[in-house]
C-alpha positions as CSV (number, residue, x, y, z in Angstrom):
1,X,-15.9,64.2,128.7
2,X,-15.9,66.3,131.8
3,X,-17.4,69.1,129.9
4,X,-20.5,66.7,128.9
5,X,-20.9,65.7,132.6
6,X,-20.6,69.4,133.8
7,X,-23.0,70.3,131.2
8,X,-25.6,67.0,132.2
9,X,-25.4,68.1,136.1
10,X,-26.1,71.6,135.4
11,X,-29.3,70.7,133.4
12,X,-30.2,68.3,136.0
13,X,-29.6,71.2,138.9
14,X,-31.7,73.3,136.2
15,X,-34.9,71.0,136.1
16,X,-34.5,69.8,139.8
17,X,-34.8,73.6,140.9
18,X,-37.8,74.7,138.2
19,X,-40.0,71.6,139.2
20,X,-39.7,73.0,143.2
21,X,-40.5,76.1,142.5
22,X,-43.0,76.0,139.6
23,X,-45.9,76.5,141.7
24,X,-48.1,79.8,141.6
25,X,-46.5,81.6,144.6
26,X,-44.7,83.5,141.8
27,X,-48.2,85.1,141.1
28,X,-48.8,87.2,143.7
29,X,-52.0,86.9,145.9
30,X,-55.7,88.3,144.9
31,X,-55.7,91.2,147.9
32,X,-59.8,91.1,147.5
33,X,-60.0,87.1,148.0
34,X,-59.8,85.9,151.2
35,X,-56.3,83.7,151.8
36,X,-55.9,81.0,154.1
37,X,-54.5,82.9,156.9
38,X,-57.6,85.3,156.9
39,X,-60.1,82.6,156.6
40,X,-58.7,80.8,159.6
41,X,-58.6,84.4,161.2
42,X,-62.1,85.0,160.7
43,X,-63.0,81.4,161.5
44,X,-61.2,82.0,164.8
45,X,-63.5,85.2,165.5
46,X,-67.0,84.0,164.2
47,X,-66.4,80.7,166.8
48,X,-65.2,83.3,169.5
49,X,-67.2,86.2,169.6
50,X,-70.0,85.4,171.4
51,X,-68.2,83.8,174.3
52,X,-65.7,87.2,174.9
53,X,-67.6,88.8,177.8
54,X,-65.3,89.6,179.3
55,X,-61.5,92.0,178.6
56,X,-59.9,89.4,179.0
57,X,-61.5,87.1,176.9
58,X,-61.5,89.7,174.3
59,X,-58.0,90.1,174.7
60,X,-57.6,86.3,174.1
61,X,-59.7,86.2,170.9
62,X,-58.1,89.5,169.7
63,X,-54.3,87.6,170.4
64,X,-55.8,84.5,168.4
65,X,-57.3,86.1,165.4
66,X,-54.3,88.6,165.1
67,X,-51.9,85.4,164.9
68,X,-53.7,84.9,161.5
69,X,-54.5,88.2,160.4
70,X,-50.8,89.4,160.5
71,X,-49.8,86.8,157.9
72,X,-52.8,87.7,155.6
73,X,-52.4,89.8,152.1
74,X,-56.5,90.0,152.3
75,X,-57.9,93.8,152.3
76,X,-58.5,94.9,156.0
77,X,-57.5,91.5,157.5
78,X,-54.4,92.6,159.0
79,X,-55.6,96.5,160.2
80,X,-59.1,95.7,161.3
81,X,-57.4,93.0,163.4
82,X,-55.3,95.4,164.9
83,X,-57.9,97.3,165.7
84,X,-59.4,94.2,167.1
85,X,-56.7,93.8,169.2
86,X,-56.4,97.7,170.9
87,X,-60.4,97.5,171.4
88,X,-60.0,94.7,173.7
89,X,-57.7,96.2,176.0
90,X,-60.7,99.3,176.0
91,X,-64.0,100.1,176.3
92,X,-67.5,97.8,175.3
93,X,-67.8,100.0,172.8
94,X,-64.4,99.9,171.3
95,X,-64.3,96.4,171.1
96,X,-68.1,96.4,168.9
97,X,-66.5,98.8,166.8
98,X,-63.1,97.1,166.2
99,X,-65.1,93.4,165.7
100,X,-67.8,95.3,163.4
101,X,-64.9,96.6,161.1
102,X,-63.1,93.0,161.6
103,X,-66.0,91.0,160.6
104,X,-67.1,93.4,157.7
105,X,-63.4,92.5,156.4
106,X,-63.8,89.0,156.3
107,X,-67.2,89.8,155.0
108,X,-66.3,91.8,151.9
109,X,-63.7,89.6,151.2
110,X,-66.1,86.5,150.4
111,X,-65.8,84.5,154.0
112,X,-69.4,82.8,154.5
113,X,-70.3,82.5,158.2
């Protein structure tokens, strides 16, 4: 008898642990489709851009897109935001150039302004 409960809890452990994990996380992520981290990444920069002047305001976007981006298994997300993030802290014209490769990311990998 204790052989037949041993055997029912085990089963029951079994199925309780296959139905929490049968979702696709197994399957690992498309690195050409955007995920959620980059979308809300790229969301963050397309509402912020125009309003970052300033360095400091870049510096702020940059810090609020790169929360995101860091998490994101999209192509260029993560990098491009990085680069994001040291042309802030530099010159006019390393910022355009890290937001142009930033936004050409989240372009190529399907996000629609």
């Amino acid at each position: 008898m204790r052989i037949r409960t041993t055997i029912a809890t085990v089963a029951a452990l079994v199925c309780a642990l296959t139905a929490c994990s049968s979702s696709d996380s197994s399957k690992p992520a498309d690195p050409t489709k955007l995920d959620d981290a980059a979308s809300l990444a790229c969301d963050d920069f397309a509402d912020g851009y125009k309003a970052a002047q300033t360095q400091q305001a870049r510096v702020d976007l940059a810090d609020k897109v790169n929360k995101w981006a860091q998490s994101s298994a999209t192509n260029g997300i993560a990098d491009n935001a990085k680069a994001l993030a040291r042309g802030s802290e530099a010159s006019a014209g390393a910022w355009q150039i890290g937001a142009d490769a930033f936004a050409q990311s989240c372009l190529d990998a399907g996000w629609d302004a």
